[in-house]
N, C-alpha and C positions, 0 to 999 in steps of 0.2 A: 508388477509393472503395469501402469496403465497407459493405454495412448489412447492421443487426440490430435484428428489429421484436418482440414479445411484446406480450401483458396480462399488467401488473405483477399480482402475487398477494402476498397481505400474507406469508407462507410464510417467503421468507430476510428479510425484515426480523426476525421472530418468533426467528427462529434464529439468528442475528448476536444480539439482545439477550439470548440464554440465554447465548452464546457468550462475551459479555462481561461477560456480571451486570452490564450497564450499563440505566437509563432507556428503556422502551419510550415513542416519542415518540404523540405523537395522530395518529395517520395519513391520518383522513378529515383535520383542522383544517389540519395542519401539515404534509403528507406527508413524504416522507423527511429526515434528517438531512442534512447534509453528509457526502458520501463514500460514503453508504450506496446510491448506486445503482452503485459497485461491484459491488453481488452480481444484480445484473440485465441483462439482453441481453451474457449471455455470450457466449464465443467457444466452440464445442465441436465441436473439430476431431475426424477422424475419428481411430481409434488407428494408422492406418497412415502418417501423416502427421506421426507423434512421431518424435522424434531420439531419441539414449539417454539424452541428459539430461530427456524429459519433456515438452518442450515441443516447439510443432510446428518444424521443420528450419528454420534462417536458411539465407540465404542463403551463408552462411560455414559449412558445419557443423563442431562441436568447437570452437565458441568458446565460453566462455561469457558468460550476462546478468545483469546487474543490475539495479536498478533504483535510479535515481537522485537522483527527484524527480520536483516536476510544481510545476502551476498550476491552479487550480480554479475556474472562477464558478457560482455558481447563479444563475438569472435570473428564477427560479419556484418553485413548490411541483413536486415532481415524486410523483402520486399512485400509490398503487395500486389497482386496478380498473379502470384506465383503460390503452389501448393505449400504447407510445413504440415510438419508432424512434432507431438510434443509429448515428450516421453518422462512419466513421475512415477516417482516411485519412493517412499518411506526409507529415511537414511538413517535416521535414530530416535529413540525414544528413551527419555531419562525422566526417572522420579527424584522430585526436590523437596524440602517443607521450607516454607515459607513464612514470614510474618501471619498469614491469613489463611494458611492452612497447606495441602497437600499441593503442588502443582507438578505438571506435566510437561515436560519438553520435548515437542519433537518435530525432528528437522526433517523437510521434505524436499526433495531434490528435483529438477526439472531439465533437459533437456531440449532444446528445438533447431531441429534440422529442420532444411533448407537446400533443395540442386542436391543432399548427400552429404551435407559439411554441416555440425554443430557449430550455429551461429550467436543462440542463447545458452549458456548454462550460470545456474543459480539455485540456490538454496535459501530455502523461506522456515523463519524458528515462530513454531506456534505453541502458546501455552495453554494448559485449560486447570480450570483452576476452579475451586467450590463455589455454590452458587452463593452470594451475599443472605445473611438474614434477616434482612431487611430492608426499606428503602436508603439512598445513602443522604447523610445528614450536609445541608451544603454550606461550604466552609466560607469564611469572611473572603473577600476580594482584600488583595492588594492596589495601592492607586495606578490606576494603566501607565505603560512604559510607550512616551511616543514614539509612532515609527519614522523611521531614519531616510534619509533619500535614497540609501542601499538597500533600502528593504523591501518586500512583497507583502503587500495584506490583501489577504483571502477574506471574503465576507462567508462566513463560515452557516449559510442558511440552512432549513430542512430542506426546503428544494433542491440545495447543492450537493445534500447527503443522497438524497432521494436519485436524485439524477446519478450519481457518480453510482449507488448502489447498483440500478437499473444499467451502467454501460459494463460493468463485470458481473453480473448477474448472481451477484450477492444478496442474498433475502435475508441475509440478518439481521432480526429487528431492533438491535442495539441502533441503528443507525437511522431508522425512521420512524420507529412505535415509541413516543414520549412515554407513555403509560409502564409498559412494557421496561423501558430500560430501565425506568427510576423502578417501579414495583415489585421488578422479578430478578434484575439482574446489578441492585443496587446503585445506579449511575445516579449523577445529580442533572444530567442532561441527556439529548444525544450524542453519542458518539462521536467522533470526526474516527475514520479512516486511517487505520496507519495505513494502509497501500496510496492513501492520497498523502500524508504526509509526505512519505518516498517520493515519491510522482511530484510533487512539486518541491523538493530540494533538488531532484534530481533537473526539472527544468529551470531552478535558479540556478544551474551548474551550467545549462544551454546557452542559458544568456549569458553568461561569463565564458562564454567559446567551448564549453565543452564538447565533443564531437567524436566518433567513429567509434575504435574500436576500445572500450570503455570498461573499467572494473568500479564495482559501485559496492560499497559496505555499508551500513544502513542500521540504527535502533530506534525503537521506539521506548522512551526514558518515560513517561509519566503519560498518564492519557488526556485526551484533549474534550472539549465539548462544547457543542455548536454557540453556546453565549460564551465564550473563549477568546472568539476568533482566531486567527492563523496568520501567523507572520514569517515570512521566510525571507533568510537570507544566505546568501554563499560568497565566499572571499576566495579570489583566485591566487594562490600561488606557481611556483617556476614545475614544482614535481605533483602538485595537486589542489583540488577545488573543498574545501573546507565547507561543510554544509548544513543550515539546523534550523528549526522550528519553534518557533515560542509562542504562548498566548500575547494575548493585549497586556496582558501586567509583568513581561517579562517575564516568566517559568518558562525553561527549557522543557520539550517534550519529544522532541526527535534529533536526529544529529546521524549526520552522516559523513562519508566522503569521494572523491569520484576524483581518480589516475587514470591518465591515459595508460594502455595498453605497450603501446607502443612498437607496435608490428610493421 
């Protein structure tokens, strides 16, 4: 079990919403959005304790991770000004084979109190998986699919990678070393973010009213990369927000969905 305690500071809220040109929420009212306490009770490992991919050493080193999905409840307003605590801990570990070789499933579990009362609980599915041998070979484009008047395009820049790595204090250089991700870890680009995928289905779910006390299910289906771009969109129904991700040529690559609670 490890914890991680702070006083929230309104700071990366303020800086995630420049980040997206998305709706600054009311923060005393309504505290954080869904998923936005991502950018709080970081992990900040020491720099000697990084692997050369960036992140700190698995147990496996020279695998690499992905990220796969998760499960999300809010169970509260989770404020800022006020102290949390954020309690993880390793829920499971499963070996699978793959089309591309051995991978690893494993699910990490997160709590965060708040005043005494678990406000976030969620589980995050990470895979790690052999290193590519080679660079990866980049495949023909299909003709782009235009976007819709219901829909969100994200201009998918390094700068955008770069920023977003830098406000959860993610150093993995899938997502800002061009060289690195085509050379070592076979990408035909950078990366895009599944935690940013999540993050903004989950605020194409805001704008379509979503609000308070919130369960959010969440995959990442195919991976994304920065000459891709991002498009999101969410269709509201009466019991829940329907929610997904695609390039510019129409490839789904994330999909979620987001029910109220209802407490």
């Amino acid at each position: 079990m490890k914890e991680v305690a702070e006083v929230l500071q309104p700071g990366p809220a303020e800086a995630l919403g420049s980040l997206l040109d998305v709706e600054m929420p009311d923060l005393d009212r309504d505290g954080l959005p869904l998923l936005w306490h991502w950018f709080y009770l970081l992990d900040r490992p020491a720099q000697a304790d990084l692997g050369p991919d960036g992140h700190p050493v698995s147990p496996e080193p020279g695998r690499c991770r992905m990220w796969a999905g998760g499960r999300v409840r809010t169970l509260g307003p989770l404020r800022c000004g006020l102290p949390a605590i954020r309690r993880t801990e390793v829920l499971s570990t499963q070996e699978k084979q793959g089309r591309t070789g051995r991978l690893t499933f494993v699910v990490t579990g997160h709590k965060i109190f708040q005043g005494g009362k678990v406000v976030v609980e969620e589980e995050q599915d990470i895979v790690y998986r052999d290193a590519a041998s080679g660079p990866a070979k980049t495949a023909a484009e299909e003709p782009e699919a235009p976007v819709t008047e219901d829909e969100w395009a994200i201009d998918v820049s390094p700068t955008l990678l770069f920023r977003f790595s830098a406000l959860t204090y993610n150093a993995h250089r899938i997502h800002y070393d061009r060289d690195y991700a085509r050379d070592v870890e076979g990408y035909p680009g950078l990366l895009t973010h599944g935690p940013l995928q999540a993050l903004a289905m989950a605020e194409a779910a805001r704008r379509r009213g979503s609000g308070g006390e919130l369960a959010f299910d969440y995959r990442l289906v195919s991976p994304l990369f920065d000459h891709q771009g991002m498009i999101v969109q969410a269709e509201a129904g009466a019991a829940e927000t329907v929610t997904a991700v695609r390039d510019r040529h129409g490839r789904r690559t994330a999909a979620g969905t987001v029910r109220s609670l209802g407490r």
